[in-house]
N, C-alpha and C positions, 0 to 999 in steps of 0.2 A: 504494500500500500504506500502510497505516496499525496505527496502535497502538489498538484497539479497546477503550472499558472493559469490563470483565466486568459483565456481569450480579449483582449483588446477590444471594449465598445459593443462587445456580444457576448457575455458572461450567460445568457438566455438559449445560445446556440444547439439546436438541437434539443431543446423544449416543445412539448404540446403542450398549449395553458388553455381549459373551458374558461371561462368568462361567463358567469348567470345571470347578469345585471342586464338593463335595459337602457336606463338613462345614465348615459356619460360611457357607456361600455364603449364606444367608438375610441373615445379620448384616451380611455384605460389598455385596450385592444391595441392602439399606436403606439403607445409606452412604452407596451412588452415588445412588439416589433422590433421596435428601435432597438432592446439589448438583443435580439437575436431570436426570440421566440416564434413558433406561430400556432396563429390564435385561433382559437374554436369560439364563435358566439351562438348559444341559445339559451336567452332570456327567459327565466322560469315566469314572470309576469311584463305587466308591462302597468307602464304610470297613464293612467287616464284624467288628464287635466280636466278644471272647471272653466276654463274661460264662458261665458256667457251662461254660464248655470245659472237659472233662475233663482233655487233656494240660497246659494250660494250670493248673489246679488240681493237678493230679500236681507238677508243674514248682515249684510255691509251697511246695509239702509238701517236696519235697524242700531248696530251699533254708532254710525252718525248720529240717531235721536237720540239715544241715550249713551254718552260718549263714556268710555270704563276709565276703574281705575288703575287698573294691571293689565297689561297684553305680555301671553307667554307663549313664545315662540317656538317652538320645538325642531323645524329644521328650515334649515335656509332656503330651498327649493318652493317649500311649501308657503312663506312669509313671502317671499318673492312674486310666486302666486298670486298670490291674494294681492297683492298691489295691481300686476298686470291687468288682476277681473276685476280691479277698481276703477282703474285706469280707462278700459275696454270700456267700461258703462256710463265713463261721464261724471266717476262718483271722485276720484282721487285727491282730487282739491280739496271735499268736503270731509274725507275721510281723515287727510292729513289733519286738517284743522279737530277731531274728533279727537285724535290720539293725542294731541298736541300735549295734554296735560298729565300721559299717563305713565306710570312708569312700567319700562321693558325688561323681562325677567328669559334669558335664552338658554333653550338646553345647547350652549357649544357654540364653539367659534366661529361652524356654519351658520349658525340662526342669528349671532350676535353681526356676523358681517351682513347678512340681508337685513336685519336692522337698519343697520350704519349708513347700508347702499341707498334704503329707502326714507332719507333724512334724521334719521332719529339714535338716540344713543342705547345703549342696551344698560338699563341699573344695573344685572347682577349676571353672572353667567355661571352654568353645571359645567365646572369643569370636567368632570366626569362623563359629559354627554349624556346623563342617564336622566327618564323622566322622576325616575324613584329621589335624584338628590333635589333637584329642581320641586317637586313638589312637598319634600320633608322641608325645606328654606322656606318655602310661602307659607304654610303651615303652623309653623316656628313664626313666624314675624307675625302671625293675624291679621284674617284678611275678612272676617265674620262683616257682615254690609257694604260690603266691598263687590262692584260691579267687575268681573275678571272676562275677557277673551279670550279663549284656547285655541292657538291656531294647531290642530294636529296633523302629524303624518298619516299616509295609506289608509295603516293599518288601523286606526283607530285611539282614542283618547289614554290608554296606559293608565287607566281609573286613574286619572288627573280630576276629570271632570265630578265623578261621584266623590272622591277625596274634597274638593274645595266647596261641593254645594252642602258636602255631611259638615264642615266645617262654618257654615253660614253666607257662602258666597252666593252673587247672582251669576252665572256660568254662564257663558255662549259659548257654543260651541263650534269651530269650523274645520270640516275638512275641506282643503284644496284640493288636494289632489287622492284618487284609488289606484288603488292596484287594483289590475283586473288580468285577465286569465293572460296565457302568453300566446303572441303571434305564430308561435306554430310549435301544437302540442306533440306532433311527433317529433320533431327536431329536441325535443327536452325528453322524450323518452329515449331517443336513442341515446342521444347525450349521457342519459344515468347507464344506458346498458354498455355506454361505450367505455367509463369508467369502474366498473366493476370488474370487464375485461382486461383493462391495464393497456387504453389506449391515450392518457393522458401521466403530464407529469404532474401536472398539477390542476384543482379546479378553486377557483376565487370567487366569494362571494363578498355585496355592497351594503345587502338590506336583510332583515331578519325574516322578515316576512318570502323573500324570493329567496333566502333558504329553506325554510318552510316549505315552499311550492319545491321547491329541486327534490327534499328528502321525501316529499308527499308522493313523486315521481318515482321515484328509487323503488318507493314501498312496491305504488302498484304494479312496476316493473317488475318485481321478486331479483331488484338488484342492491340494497342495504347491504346484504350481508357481503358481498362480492367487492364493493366500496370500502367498506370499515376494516376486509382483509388486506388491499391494494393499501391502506394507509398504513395498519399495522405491520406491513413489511415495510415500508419505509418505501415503497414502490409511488405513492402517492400523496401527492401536498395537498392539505385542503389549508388554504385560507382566508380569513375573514378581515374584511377592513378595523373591525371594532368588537369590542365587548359586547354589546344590544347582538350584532350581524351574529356573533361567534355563539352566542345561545342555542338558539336548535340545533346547530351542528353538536355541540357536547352535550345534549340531553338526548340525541342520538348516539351516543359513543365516541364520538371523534376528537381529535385534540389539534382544534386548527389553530394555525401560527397569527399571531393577533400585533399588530406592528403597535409602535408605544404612542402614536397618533392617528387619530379616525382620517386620513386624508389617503387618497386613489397614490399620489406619489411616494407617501408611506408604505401603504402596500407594495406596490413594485419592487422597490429598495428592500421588503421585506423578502419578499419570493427571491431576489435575486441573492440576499444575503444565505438565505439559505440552500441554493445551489451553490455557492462558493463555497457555503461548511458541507455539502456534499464530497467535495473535489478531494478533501482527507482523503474519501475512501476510494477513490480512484486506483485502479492497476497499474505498477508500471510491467512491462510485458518487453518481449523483446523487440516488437513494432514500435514501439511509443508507449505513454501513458494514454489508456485503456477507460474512458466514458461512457457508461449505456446511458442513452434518455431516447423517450418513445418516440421522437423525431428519425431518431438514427444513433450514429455511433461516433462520438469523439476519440478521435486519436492523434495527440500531439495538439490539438485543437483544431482542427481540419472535419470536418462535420463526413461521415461517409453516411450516404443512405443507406436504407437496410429496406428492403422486403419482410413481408411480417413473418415469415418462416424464417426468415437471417436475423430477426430482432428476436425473436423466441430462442433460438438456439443461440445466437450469442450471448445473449442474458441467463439464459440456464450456463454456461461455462464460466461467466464472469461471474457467477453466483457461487461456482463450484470454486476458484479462487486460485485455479492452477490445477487443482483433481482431478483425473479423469472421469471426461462422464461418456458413458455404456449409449451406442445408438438407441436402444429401447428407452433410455431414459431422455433422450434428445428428444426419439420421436413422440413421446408423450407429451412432449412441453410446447409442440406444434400446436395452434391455431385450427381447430374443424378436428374431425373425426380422420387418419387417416395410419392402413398401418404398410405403408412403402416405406420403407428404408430408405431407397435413394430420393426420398424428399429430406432428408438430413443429408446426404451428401452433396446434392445439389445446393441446399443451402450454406454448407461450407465452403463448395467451391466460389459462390455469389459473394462471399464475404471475402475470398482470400483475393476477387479478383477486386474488389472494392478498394482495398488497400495497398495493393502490390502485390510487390513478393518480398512482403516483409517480415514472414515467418509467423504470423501473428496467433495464430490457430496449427497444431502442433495432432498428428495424426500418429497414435498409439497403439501400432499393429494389434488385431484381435482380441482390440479391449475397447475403442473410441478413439475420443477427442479432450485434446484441454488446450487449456489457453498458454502461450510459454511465458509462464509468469517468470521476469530474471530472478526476482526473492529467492527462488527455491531452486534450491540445488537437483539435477536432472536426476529420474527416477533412473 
């Protein structure tokens, strides 16, 4: 095993990354590009805006009559919102002037910057980003006849709203924007079947709810259990932008990498940090140092493709660590049902011609194949 340099500006090389997000997944999807990745999109939901929503307009009208005394913003897509459907209907001026007196309570530095954006200062912010600290603060301060706004996400109010009215509050409530189902439900089914199989390196999630929707897919697929194995070998990354996102993923069993700020460029940095602390476990072999990722195969940093029968059997040899491994056991680790033999050596020979003749794959008369790990002294 060895310490492998990174690749120069594509540390990502030879990565497949799902992406479950909807809004911003483009922006997110060109990130990983940029280090080298590529990128799988199917959005387990998708954001269903309010622009011109009637109740949603009623709701803006009414808070202009009776202007609050707290407005808590919970995300910044969604506070942004709400200005646009105010804006759209003629009301924005009047709405400004409404809030003008109130003070603004944000879960996080998204909601406190669409504050900001939309003239106003934020009094307090959850550093945390959690609805749970942001409503134990207003709670604590007393807010018993107190006229309050809830601007909430998708998913709903995070009993904010029943916490401030058991408390004595007048509550409005507003959703901007839902989730609603996603643009194409087989594209998320195969997606979960495709990772359960071990055709990603990793899968990133943005919102809790659209992980939600991913593991709700997994189930009816009868792919969970096939996910949670590809993680537990270390075969698979799941990551989540934040603590709130990373929830159902670990009340499903997984242990996704959680970066130390809720922001998409966070994450990236995080995924890629932990393909670098990958590269420990890299091979050196007598070809070069020795990379599988389900893109293809690193060697020396030079990206070779693989065929899914040359990714199966060189990941079952890299797995063995220098060992030999027995054609029957090659041919078991192939892809479909099949029991030819010379589909394992066709697959070696794809591999050997992929890299040269760099010796890389080492043929052990009437026993298999191993990998020529230099570590180990030749059997």
């Amino acid at each position: 095993m060895t310490n492998a340099p990174p690749t120069p500006g594509t540390p990502l090389l030879g990565c497949v990354i799902l992406i479950t997000a909807d809004r911003r997944s483009a922006e997110l999807g060109a990130a990983l590009e940029r280090r080298g990745a590529r990128v799988v999109h199917a959005p387990a939901l998708t954001i269903e805006p309010h622009i011109g929503d009637e109740a949603l307009i009623e709701q803006t009208l009414q808070v202009i009559a009776t202007p609050p005394d707290v407005v808590v913003a919970t995300t910044g897509v969604g506070f942004h919102g709400w200005m646009e459907t105010a804006d759209s209907a003629g009301l924005l001026d009047d709405l400004h002037a409404a809030l003008a007196g109130a003070r603004f309570i944000a879960r996080g530095p998204k909601a406190r910057g669409a504050i900001q954006q939309a003239g106003f200062s934020a009094d307090w912010v959850a550093e945390s980003e959690t609805s749970s600290e942001l409503g134990t603060y207003l709670l604590n301060e007393g807010i018993s006849g107190l006229r309050v706004v809830v601007q909430h996400h998708g998913s709903g109010s995070d009993g904010l709203d029943e916490a401030f009215r058991g408390a004595g509050a007048d509550v409005t409530s507003l959703v901007v924007y839902r989730w609603g189902p996603p643009p194409d439900p087989g594209l998320v089914a195969g997606s979960v079947r495709s990772a359960a199989e071990g055709a990603y390196d990793a899968v990133l999630f943005t919102s809790a709810p659209g992980a939600d929707a991913w593991l709700e897919a997994a189930i009816v697929e009868d792919a969970l259990d096939g996910i949670l194995d590809q993680e537990a070998r270390g075969t698979l990354l799941i990551a989540a932008v934040g603590p709130i996102t990373a929830g159902p993923l670990e009340h499903a069993g997984m242990s996704p990498r959680v970066p130390d700020r809720g922001r998409l460029g966070s994450l990236v940095r995080s995924v890629v940090s932990h393909f670098a602390e990958r590269r420990s476990s890299a091979i050196d072999t007598a070809a070069g140092v020795l990379e599988v990722r389900r893109g293809g195969a690193l060697l020396d940093g030079e990206l070779l493709p693989l065929t899914r029968t040359g990714h199966a059997v060189l990941t079952a040899l890299a797995e063995a660590g220098g060992d030999v491994v027995n054609r029957s056991q090659l041919l078991a680790s192939l892809p479909g049902a099949t029991s030819d033999v010379h589909a394992v050596e066709v697959a070696v020979a794809r591999i050997r011609e992929a890299c040269g003749a760099k010796g890389l794959i080492q043929t052990i008369v009437k026993r298999g194949y191993r990998l020529a790990v230099t570590s180990r002294e030749e059997a």
